[in-house]
N, CA, C and O of each residue as an XYZ file, in Angstrom:
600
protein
N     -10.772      3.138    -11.997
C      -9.720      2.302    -11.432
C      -8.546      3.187    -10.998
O      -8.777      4.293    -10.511
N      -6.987      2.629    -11.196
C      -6.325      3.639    -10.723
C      -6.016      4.559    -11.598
O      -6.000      4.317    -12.805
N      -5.687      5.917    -11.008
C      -5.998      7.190    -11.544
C      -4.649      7.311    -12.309
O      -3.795      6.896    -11.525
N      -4.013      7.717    -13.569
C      -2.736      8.345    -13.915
C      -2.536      9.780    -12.897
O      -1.422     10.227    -12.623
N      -3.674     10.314    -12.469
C      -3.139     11.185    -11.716
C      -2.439     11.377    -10.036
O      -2.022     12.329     -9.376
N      -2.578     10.039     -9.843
C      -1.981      9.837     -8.804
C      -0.372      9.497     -8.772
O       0.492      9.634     -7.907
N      -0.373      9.000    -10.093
C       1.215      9.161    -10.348
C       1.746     10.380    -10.300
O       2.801     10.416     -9.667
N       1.491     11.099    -10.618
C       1.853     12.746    -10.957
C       1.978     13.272     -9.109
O       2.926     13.842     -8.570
N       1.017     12.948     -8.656
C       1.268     13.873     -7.260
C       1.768     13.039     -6.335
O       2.238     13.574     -5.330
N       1.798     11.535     -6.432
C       3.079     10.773     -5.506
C       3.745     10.498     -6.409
O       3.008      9.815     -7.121
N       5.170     10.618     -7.110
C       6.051     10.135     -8.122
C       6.661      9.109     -7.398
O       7.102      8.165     -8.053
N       6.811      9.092     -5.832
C       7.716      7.650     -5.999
C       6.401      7.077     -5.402
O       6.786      6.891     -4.248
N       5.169      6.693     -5.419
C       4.667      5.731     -5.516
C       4.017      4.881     -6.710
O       3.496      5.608     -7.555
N       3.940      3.672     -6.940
C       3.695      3.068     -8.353
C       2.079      2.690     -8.008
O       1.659      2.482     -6.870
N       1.537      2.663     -8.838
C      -0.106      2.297     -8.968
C      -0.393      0.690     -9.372
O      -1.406      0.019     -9.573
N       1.270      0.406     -9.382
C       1.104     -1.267    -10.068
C       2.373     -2.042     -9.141
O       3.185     -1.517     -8.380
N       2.257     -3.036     -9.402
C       2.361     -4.315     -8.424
C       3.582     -4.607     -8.228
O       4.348     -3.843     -8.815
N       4.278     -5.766     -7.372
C       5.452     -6.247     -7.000
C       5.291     -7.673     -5.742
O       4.672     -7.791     -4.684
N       5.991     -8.365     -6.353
C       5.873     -9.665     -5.628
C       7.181    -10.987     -5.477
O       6.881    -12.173     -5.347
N       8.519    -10.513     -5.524
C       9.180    -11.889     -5.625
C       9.490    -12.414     -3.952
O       9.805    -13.534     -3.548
N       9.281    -11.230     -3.250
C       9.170    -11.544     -1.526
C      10.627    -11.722     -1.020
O      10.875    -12.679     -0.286
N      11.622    -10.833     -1.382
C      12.836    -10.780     -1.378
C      13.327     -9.121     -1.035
O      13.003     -8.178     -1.757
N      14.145     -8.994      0.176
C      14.241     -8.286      0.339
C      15.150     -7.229     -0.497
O      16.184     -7.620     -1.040
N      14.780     -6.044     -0.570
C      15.402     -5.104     -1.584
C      16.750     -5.335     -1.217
O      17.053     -5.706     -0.083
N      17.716     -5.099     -2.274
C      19.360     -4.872     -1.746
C      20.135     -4.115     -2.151
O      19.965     -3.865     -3.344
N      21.297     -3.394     -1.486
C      21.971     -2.319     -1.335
C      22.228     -2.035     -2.593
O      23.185     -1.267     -2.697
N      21.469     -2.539     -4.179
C      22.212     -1.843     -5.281
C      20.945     -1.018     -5.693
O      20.802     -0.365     -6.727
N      20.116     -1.174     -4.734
C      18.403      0.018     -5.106
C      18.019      0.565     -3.945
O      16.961      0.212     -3.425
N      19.117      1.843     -3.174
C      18.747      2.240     -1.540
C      17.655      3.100     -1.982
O      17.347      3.822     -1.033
N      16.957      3.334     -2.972
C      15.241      3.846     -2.895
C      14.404      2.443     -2.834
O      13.319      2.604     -3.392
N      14.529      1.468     -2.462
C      13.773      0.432     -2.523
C      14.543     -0.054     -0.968
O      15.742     -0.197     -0.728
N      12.908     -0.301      0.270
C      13.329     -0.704      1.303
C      12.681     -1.499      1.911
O      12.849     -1.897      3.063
N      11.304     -1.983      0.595
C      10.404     -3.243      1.520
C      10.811     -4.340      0.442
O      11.887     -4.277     -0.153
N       9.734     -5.506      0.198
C      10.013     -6.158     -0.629
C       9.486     -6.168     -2.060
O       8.440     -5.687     -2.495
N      10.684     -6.984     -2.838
C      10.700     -6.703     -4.143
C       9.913     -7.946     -4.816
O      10.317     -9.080     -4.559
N       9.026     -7.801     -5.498
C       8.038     -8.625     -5.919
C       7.521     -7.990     -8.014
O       6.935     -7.007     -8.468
N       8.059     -9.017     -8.529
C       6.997     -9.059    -10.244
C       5.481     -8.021    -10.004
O       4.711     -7.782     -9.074
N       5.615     -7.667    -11.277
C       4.171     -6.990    -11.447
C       2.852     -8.227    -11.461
O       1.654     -7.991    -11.304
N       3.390     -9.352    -11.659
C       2.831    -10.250    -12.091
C       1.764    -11.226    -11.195
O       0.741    -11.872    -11.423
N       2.600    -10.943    -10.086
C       2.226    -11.529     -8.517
C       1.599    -10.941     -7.517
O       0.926    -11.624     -6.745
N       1.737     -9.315     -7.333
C       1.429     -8.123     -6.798
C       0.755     -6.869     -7.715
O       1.296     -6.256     -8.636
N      -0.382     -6.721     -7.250
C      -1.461     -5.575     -7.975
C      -2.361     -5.244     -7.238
O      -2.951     -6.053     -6.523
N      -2.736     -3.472     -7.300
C      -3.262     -3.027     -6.837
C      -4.843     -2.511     -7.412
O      -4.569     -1.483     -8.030
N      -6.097     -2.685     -7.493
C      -6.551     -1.584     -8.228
C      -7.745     -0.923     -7.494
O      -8.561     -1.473     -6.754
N      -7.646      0.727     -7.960
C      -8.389      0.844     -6.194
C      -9.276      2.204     -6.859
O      -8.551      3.027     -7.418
N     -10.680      2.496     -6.851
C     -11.146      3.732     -7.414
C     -10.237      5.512     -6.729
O      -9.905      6.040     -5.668
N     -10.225      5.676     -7.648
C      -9.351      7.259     -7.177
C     -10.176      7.919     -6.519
O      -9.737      8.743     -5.717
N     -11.652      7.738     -6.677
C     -12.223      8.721     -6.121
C     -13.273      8.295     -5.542
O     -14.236      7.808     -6.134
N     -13.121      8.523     -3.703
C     -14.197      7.443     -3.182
C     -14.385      8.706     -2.042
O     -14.046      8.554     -0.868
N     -14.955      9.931     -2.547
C     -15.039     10.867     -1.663
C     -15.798     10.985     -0.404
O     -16.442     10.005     -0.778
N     -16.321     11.263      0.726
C     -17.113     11.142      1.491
C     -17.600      9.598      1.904
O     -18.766      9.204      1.886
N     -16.335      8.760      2.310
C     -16.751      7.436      2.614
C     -16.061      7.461      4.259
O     -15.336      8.216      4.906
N     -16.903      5.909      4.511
C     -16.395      5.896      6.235
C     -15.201      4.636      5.909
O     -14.195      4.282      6.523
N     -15.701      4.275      4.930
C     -14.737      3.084      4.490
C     -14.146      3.231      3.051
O     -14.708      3.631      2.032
N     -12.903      2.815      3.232
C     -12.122      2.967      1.413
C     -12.630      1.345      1.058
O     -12.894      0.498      1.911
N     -12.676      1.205     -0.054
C     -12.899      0.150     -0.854
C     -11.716     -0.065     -1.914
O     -11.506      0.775     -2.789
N     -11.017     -1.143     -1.800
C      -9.958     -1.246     -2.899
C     -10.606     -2.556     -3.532
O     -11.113     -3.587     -3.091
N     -10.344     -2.014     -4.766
C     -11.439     -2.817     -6.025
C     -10.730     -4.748     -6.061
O     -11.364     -5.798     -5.952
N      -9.478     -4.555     -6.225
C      -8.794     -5.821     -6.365
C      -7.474     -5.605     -6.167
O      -6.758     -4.636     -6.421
N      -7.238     -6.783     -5.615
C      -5.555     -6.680     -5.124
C      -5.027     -7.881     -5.090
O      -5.419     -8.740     -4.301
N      -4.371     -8.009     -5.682
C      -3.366     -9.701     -5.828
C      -2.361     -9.874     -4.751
O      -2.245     -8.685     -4.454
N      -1.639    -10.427     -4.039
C      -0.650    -10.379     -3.148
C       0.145    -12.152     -2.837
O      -0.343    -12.962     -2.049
N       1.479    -12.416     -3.715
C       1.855    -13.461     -3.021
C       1.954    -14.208     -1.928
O       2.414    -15.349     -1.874
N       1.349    -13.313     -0.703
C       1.919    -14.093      0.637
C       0.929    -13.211      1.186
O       0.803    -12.091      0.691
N       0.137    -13.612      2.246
C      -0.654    -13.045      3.023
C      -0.140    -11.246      3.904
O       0.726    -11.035      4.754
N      -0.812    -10.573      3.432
C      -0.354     -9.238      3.482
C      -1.486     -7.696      4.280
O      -2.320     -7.835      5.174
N      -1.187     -6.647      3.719
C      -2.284     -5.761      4.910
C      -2.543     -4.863      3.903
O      -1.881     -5.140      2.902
N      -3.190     -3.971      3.779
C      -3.937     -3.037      2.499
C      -3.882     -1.376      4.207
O      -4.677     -1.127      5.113
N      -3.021     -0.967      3.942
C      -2.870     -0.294      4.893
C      -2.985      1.564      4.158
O      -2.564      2.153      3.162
N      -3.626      1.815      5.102
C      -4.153      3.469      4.467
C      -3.320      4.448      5.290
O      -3.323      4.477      6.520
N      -2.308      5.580      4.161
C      -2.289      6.589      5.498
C      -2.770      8.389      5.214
O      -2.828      8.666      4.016
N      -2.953      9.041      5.753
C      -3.493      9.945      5.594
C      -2.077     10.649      4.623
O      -0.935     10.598      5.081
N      -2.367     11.241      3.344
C      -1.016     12.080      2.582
C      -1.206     13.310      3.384
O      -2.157     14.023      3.705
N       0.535     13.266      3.654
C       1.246     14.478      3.994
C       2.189     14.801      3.312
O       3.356     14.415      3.376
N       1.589     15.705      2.461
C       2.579     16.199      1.314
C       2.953     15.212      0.294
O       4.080     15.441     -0.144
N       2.349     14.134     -0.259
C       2.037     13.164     -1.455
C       3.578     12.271     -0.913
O       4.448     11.734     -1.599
N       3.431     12.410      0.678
C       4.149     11.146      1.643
C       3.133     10.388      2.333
O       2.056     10.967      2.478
N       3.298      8.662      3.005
C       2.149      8.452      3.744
C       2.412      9.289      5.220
O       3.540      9.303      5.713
N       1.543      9.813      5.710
C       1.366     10.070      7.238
C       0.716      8.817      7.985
O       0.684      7.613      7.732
N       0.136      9.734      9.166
C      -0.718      9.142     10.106
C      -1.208      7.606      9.336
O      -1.114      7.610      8.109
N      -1.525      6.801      9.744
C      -2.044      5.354      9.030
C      -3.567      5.786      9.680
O      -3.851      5.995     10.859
N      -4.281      5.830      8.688
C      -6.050      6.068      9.366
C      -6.919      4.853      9.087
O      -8.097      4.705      9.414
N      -5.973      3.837      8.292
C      -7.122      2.061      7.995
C      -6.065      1.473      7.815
O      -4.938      1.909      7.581
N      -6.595      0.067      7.974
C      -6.205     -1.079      7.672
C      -6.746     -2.481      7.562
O      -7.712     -2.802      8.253
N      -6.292     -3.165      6.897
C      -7.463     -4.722      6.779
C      -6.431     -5.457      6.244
O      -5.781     -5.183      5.235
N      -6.317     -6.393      6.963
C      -5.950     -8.103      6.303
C      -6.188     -8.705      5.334
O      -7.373     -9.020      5.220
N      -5.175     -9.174      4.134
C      -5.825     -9.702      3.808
C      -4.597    -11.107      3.317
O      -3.367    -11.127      3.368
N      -5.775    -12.341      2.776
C      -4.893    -13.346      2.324
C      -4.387    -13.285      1.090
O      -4.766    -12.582      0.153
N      -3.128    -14.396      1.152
C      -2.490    -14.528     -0.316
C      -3.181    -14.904     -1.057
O      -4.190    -15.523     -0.721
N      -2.739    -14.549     -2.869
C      -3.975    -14.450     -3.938
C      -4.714    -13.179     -4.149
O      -4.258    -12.042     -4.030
N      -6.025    -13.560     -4.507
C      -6.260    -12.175     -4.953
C      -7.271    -12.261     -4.295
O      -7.823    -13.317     -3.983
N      -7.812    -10.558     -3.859
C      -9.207    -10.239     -2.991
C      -9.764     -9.203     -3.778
O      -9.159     -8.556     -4.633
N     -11.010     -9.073     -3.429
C     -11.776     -8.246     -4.222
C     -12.565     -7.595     -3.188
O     -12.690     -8.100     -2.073
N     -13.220     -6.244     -3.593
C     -13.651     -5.812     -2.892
C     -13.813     -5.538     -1.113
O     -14.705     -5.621     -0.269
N     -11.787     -5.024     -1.198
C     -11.896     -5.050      0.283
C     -11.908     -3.727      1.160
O     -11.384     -2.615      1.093
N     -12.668     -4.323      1.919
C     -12.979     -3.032      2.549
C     -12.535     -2.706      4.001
O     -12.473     -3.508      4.933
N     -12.146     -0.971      4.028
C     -11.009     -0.754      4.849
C     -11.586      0.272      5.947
O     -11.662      1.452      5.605
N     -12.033     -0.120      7.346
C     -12.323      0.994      7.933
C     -11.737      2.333      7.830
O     -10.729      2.340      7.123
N     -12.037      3.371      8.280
C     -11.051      4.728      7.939
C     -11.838      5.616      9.211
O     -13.038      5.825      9.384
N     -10.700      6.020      9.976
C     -10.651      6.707     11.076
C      -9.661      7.473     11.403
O      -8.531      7.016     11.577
N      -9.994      8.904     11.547
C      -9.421      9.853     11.661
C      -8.682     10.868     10.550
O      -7.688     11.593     10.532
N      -9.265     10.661     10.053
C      -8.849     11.636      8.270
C      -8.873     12.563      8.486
O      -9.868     13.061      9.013
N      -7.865     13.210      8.207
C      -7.743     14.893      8.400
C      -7.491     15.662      6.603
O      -7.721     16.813      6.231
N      -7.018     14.628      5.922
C      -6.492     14.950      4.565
C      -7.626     14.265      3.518
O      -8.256     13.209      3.471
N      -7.509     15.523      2.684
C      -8.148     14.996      1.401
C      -8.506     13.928      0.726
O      -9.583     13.486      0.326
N      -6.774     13.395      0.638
C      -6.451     12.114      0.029
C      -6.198     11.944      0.942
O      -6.097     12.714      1.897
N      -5.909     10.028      0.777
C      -4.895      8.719      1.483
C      -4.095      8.282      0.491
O      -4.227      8.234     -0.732
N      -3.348      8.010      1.147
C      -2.178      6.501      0.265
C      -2.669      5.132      0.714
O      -2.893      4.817      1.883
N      -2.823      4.282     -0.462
C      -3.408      3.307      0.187
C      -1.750      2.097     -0.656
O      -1.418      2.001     -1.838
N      -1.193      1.485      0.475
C      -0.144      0.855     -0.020
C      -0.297     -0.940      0.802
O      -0.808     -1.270      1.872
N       0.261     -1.601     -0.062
C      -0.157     -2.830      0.293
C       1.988     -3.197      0.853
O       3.042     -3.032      0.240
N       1.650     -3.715      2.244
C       2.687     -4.376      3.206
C       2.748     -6.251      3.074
O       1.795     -6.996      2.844
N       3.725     -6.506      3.231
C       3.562     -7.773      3.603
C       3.560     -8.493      4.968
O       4.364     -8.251      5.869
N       2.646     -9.332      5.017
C       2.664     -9.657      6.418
C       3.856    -11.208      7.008
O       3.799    -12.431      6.881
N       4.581    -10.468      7.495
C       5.980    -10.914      7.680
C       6.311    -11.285      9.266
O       6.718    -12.397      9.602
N       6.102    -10.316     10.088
C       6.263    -10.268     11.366
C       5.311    -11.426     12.312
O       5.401    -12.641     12.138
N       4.534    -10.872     13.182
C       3.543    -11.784     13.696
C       2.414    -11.874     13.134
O       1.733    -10.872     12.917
N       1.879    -13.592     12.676
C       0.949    -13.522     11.823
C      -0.032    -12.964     12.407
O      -0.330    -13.243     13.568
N      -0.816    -11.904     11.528
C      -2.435    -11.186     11.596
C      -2.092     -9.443     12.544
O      -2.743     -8.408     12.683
N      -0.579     -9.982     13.054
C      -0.299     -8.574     13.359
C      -0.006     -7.557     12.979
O       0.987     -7.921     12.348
N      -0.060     -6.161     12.777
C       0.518     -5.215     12.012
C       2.148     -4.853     12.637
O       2.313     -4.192     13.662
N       3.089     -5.326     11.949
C       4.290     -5.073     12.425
C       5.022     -4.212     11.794
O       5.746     -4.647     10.899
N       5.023     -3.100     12.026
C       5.411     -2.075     10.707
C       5.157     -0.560     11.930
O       4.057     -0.210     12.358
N       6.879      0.297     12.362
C       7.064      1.294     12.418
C       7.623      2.291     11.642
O       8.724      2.122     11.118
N       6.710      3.762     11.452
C       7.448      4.443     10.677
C       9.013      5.183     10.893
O       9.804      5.617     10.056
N       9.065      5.134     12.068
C      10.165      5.341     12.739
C      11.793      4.473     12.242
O      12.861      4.990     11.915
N      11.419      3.017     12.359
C      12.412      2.090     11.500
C      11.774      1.119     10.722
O      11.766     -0.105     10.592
N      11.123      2.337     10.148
C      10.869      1.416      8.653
C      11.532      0.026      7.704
O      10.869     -0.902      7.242
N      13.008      0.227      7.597
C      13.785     -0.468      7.184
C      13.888     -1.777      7.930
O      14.323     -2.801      7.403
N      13.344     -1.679      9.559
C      13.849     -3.130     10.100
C      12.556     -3.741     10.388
O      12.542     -4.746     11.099
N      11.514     -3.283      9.948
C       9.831     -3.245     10.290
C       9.699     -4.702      9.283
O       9.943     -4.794      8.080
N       9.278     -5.650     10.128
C       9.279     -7.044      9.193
C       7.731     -6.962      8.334
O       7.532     -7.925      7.592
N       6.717     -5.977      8.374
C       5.596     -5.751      7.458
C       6.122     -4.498      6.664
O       5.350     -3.554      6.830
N       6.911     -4.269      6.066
C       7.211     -3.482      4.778
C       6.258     -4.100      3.622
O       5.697     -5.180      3.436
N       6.387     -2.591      2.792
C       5.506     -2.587      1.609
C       6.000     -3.400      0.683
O       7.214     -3.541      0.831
N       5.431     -4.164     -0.470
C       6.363     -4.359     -1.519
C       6.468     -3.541     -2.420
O       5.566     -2.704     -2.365
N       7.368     -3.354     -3.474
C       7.684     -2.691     -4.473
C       7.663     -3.325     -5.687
O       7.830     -4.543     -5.635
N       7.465     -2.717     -7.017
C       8.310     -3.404     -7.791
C       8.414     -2.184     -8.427
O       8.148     -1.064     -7.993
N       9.012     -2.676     -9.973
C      10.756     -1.834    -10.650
C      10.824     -0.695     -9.634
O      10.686      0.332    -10.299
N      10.953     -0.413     -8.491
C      11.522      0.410     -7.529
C      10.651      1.435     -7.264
O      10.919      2.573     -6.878
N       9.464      0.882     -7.528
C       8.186      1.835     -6.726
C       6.931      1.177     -5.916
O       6.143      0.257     -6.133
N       7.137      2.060     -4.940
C       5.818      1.195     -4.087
C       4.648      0.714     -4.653
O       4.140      1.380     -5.555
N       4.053     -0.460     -4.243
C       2.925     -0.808     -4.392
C       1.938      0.058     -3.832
O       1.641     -0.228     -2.672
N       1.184      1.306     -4.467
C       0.193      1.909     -3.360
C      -0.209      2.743     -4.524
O       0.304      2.774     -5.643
N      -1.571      3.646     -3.897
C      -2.223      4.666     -4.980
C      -2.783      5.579     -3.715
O      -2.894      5.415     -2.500
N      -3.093      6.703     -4.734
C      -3.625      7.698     -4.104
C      -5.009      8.306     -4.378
O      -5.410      8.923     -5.365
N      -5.685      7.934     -3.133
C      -6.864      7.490     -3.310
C      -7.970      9.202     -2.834
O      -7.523      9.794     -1.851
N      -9.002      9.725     -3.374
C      -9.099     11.427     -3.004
C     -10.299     10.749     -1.734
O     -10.956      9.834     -2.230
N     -10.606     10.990     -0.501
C     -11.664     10.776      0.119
C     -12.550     12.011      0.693
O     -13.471     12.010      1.509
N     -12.168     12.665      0.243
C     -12.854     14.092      1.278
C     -12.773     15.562      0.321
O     -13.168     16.629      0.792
């Protein structure tokens, strides 16, 4: 499931959940998507899914219909986004994420909410902050893991 060692080489990403669907506010400027309970939002995803064409994330809970979005780590940051898949509010199991164009070892695999246009991916890294598919967080770490593929 998820690895403790993925904590260690992304420190600000969390391996566990967030869900109150409220946007972060100016008294947590390391927190810039939404803020969501462990309770509502969860991730759990095998660490080690080496030599696949597709990532598989084992189970994932999500209050509000959301995206399971992959990006290639650059420097235990997300880069390039190389997958993505839809999915609905509640919990999904076994979802599976095309993956195209991997240049890196690992991915970050971080779960967004889908906010903007429904089924669309609305989310630039450029202005992240005004991107209406931001990640959620909770106690002030992303929802995402770091997943080894290669």
């Amino acid at each position: 499931m998820l690895a403790a060692a993925a904590i260690a080489v992304v420190g600000s990403i969390a391996l566990s959940g967030c869900a109150d669907s409220s946007a972060a506010g100016e008294d947590d400027p390391g927190v810039w998507g939404y803020v969501a309970s462990a309770e509502d939002a969860q991730l759990e995803v095998t660490a080690d899914q080496t030599g696949v064409g597709e990532l598989v994330v084992d189970r994932v809970l999500v209050p509000e219909n959301a995206w399971v979005v992959v990006h290639a780590d650059d420097n235990g940051a997300p880069g390039e986004r190389v997958g993505l898949a839809h999915i609905d509010e509640g919990e999904s199991t076994a979802v599976s994420v095309p993956l195209e164009g991997v240049t890196t070892s690992d991915v970050i695999v971080a779960i967004h909410a889908d906010r903007g246009t429904e089924g669309e991916f609305d989310f630039d890294m450029m202005d992240k902050e005004m991107s209406p598919d931001r990640p959620f967080f909770v106690d002030g770490e992303e929802l995402a893991a770091v997943v080894r593929v290669r």
